[in-house]
SEZAMI-762200 format. One record per residue: chain; residue in three letters; y, z, x of N, C-alpha, C in turn. Coordinates in steps of 0.05 Angstrom, whole numbers, plus 5000, padded with zeros to 4 digits. Example, Ala and Ser with C-alpha at 12.3 -4.5 7.8 and 13.67 -1.06 7.14 Angstrom:
// residues 2
NODE/chaine/residu/n_py/n_pz/n_px/ca_py/ca_pz/ca_px/c_py/c_pz/c_px
NODE/A/Ala/4886/5156/5264/4910/5156/5246/4934/5156/5264;
NODE/A/Ser/4955/5142/5257/4979/5143/5273/5001/5157/5258;
***
This chain:
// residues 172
NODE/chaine/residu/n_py/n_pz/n_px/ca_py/ca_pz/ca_px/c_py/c_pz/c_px
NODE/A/Unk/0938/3310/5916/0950/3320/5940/0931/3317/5964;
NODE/A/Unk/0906/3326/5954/0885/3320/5989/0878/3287/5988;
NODE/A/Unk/0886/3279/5964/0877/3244/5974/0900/3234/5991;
NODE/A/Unk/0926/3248/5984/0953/3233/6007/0942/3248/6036;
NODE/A/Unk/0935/3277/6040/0928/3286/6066/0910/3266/6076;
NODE/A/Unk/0888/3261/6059/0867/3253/6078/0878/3218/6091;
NODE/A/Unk/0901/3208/6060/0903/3174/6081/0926/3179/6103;
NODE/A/Unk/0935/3201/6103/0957/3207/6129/0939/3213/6146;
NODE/A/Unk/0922/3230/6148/0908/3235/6175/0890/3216/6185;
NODE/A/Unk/0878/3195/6173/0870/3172/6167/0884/3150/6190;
NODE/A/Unk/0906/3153/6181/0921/3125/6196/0932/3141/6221;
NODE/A/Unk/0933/3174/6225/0937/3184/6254/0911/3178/6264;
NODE/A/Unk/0891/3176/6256/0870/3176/6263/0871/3146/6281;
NODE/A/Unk/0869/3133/6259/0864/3098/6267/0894/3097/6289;
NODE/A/Unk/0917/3109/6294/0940/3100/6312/0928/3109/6336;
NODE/A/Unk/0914/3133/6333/0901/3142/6367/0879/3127/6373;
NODE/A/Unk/0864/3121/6354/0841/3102/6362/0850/3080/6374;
NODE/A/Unk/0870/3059/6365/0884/3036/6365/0896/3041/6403;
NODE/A/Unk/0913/3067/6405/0922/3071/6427/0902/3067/6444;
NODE/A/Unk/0880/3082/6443/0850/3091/6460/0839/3065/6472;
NODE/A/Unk/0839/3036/6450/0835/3020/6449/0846/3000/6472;
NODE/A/Unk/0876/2999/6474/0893/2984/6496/0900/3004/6513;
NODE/A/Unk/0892/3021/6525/0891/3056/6545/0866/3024/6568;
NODE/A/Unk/0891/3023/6588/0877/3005/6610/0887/2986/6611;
NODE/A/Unk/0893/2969/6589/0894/2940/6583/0922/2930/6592;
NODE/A/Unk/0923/2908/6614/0952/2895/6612/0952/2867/6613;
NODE/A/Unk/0975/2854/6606/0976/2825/6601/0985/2823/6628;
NODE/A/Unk/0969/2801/6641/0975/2791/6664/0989/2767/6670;
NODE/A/Unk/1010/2761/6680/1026/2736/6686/1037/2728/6713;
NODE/A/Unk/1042/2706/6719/1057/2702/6746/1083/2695/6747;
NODE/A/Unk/1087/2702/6771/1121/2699/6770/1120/2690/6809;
NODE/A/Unk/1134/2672/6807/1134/2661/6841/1114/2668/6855;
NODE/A/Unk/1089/2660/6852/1065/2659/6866/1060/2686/6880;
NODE/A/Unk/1065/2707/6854/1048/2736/6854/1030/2739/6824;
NODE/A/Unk/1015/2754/6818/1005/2767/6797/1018/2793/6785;
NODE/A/Unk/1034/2786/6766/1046/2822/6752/1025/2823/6728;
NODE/A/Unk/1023/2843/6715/1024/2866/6699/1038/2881/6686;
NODE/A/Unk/1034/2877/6658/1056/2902/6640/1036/2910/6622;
NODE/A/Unk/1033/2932/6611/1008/2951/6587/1015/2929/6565;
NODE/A/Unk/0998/2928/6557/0996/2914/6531/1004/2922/6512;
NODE/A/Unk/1005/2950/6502/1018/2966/6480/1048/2957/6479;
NODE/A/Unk/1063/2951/6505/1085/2945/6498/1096/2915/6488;
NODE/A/Unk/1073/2894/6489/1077/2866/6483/1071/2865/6448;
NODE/A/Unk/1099/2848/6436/1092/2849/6403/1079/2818/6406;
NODE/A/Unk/1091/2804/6421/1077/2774/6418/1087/2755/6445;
NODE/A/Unk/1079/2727/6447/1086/2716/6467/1080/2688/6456;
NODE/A/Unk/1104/2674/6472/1112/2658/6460/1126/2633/6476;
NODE/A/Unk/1130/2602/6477/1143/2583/6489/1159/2583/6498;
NODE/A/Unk/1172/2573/6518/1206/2577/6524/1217/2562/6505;
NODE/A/Unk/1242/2562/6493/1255/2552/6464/1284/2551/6482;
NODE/A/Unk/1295/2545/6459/1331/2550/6469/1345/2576/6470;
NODE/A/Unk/1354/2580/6490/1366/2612/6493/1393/2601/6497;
NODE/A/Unk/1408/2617/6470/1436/2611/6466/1445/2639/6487;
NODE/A/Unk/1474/2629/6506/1484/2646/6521/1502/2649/6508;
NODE/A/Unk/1503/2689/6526/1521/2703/6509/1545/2716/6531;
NODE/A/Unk/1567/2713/6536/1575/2720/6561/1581/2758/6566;
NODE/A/Unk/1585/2759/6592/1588/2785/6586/1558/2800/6592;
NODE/A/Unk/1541/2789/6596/1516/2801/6604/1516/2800/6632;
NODE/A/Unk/1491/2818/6636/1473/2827/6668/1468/2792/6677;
NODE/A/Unk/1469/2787/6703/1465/2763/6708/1430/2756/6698;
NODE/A/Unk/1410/2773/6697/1383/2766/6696/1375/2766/6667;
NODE/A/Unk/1399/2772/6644/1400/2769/6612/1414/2734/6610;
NODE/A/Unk/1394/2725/6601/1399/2689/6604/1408/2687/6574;
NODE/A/Unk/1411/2708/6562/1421/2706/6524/1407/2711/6504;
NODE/A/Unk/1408/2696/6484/1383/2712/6461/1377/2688/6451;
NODE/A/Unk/1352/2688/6427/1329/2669/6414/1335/2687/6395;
NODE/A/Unk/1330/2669/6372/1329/2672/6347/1295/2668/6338;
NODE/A/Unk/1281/2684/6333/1260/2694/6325/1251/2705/6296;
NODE/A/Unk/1249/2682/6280/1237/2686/6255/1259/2695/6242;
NODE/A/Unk/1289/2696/6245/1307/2710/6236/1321/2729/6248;
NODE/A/Unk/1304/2746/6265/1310/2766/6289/1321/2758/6311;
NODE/A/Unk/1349/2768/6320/1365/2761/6355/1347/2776/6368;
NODE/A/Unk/1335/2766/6391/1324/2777/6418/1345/2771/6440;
NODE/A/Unk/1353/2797/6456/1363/2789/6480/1338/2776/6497;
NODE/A/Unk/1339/2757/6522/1321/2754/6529/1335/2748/6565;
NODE/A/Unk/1309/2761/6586/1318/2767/6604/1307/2753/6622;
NODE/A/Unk/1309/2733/6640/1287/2724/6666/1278/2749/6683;
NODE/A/Unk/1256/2749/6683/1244/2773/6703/1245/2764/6727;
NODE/A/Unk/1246/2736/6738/1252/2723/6764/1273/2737/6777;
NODE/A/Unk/1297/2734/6760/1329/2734/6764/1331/2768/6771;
NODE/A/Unk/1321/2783/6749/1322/2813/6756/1310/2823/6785;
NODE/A/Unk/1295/2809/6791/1276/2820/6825/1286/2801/6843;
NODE/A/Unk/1311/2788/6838/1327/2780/6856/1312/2761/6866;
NODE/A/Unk/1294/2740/6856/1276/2715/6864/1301/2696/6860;
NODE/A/Unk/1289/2671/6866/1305/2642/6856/1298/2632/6839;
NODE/A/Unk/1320/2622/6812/1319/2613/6787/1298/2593/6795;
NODE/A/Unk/1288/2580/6776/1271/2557/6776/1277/2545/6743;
NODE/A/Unk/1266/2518/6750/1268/2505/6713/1242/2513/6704;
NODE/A/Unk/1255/2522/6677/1231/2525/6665/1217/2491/6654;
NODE/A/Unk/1190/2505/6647/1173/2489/6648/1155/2483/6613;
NODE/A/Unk/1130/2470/6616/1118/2476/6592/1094/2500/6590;
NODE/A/Unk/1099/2511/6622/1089/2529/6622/1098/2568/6625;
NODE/A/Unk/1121/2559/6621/1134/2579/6621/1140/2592/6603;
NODE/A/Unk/1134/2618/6594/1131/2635/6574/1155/2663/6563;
NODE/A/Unk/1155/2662/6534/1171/2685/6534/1150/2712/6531;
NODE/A/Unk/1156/2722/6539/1130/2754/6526/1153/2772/6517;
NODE/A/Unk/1153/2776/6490/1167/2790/6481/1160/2824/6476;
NODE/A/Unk/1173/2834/6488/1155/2873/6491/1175/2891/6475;
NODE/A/Unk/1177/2914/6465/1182/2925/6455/1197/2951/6468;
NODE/A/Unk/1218/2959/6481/1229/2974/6496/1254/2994/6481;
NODE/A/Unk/1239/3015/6483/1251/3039/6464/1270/3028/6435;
NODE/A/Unk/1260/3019/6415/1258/2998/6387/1277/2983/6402;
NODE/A/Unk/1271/2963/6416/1296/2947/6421/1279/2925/6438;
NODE/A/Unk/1275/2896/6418/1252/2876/6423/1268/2861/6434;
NODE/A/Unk/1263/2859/6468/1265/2848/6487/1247/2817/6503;
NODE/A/Unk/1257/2801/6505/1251/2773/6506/1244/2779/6541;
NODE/A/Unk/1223/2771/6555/1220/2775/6588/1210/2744/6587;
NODE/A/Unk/1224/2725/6610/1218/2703/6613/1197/2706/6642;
NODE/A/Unk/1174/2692/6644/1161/2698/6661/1146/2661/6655;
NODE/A/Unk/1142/2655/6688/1129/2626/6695/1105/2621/6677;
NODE/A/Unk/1083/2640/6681/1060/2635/6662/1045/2657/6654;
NODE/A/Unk/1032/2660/6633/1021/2676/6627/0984/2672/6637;
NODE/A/Unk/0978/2693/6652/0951/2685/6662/0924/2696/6627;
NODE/A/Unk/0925/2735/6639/0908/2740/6611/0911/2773/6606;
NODE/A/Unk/0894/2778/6591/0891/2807/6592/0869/2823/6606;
NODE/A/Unk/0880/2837/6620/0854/2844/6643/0856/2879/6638;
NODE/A/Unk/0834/2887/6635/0833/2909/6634/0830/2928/6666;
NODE/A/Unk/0836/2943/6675/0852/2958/6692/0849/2981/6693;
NODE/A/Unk/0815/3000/6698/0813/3028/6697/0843/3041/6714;
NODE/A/Unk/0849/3068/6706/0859/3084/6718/0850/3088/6749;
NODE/A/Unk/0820/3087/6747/0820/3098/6775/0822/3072/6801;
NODE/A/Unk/0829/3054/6788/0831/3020/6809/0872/3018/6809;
NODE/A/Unk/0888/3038/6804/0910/3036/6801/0920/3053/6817;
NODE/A/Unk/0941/3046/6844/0940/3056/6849/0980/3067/6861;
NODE/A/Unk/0992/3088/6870/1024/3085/6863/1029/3061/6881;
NODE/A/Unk/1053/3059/6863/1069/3031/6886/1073/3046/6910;
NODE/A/Unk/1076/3017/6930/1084/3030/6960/1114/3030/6959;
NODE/A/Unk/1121/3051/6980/1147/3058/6984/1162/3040/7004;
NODE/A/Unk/1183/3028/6986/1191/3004/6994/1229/3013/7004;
NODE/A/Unk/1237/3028/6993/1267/3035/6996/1275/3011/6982;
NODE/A/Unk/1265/2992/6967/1286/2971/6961/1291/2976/6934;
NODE/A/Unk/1305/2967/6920/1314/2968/6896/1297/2960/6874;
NODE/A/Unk/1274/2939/6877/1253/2927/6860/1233/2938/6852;
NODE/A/Unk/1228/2955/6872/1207/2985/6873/1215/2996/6858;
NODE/A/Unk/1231/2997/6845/1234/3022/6821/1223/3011/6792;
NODE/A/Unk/1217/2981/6797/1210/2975/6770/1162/2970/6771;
NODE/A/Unk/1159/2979/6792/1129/2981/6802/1126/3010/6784;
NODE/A/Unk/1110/3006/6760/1077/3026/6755/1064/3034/6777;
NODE/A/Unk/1053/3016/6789/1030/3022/6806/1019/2984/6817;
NODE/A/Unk/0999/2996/6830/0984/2973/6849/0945/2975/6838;
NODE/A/Unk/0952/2946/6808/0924/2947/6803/0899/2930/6812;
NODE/A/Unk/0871/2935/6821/0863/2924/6839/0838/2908/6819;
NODE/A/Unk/0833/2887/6820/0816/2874/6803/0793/2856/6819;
NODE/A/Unk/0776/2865/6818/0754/2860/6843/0767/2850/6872;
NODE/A/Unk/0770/2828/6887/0786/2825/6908/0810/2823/6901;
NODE/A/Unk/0829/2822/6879/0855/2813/6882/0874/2845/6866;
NODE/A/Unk/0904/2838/6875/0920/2859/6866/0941/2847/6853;
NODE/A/Unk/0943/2863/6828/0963/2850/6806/0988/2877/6810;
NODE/A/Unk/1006/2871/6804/1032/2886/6810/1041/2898/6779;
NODE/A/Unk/1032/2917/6774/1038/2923/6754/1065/2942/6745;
NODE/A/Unk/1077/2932/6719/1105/2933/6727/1106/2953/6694;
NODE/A/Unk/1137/2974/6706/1132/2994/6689/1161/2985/6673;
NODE/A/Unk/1158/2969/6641/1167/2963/6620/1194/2977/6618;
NODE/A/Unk/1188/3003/6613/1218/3022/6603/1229/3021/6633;
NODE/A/Unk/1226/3014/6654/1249/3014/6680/1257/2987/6686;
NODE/A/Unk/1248/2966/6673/1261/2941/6678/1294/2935/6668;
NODE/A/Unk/1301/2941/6652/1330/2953/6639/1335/2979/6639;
NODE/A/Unk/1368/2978/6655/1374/3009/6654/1388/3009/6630;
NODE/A/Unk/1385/3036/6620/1391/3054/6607/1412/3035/6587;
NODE/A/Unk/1448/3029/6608/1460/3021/6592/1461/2992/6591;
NODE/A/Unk/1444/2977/6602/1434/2945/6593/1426/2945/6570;
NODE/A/Unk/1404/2967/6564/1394/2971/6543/1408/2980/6514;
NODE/A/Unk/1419/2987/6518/1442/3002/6498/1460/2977/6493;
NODE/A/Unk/1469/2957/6510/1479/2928/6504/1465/2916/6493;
NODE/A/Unk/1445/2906/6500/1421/2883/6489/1418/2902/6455;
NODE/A/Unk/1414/2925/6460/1404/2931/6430/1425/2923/6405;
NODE/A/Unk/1453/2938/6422/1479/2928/6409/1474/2903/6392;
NODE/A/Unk/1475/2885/6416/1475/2854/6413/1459/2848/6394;
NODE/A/Unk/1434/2855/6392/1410/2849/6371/1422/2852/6339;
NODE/A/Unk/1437/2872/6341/1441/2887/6314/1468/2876/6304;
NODE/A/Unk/1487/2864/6321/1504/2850/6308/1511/2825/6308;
NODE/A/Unk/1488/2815/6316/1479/2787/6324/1463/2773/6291;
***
């Protein structure tokens, strides 16, 4: 019985360490000649643009889903959602696939730059914009001269997009 306690508290152990570990850290990418940001905890992997079979009936900025090792991903242009202009994708254009309340979400983004770590205290709130795109800004992170736009994961899909896409996943 204390050998099962000790490998349970063991692996809470190693999950807070693990957390402690990417506590800062975001994958940095561009999208129409800005720098964004999303925490790294939320990225499972990233990956080429492939074929995205459309599914109708979606958010205009849900371009359809990828089949992934077996797994449907809805997958979404982050361009299209912040109301930019489509562009062709390229060989540089990337899927980053993140993880949004269990429901593995495909974000199409131009390129993937890196992972930059990002103290708390160089972060700073988004500015108050009244526009609608502002709601999907974390904060404003500052990386020696430059500022990356760091963008907060669980507000990029509302609520009931999300509740579709997951749908979709599961009976897909």
């Amino acid at each position: 019985m204390t050998e099962v306690k000790e490998k349970t508290l063991d692996r809470e152990a190693f999950a807070a360490e693990e957390e402690d570990t990417l506590d800062g850290k975001f994958l940095t990418f561009h999208l129409a000649g800005e720098d964004y940001g999303i925490e790294i905890r939320y990225v499972t992997e990233i990956i080429g643009i492939q074929k995205i079979t459309e599914v109708p009936d979606l958010a205009d900025c849900v371009k359809g889903v990828i089949n992934l090792r077996g797994k449907v991903i809805p997958v979404m242009d982050v361009r299209l959602r912040f109301g930019l202009p489509a562009r062709e994708y390229d060989d540089r254009t990337c899927i980053v696939v993140v993880e949004i309340d269990e429901t593995a979400v495909g974000l199409v983004v131009d390129k993937v730059n890196e992972v930059s770590q990002i103290p708390a205290a160089n972060i700073e709130p988004p500015p108050r914009t009244g526009r609608e795109s502002g709601r999907y800004i974390q904060g404003m992170g500052k990386i020696e001269d430059k500022v990356k736009i760091l963008l907060d994961v669980n507000r990029l899909l509302f609520a009931d997009e999300l509740q579709a896409l997951g749908e979709l996943a599961q009976t897909a």
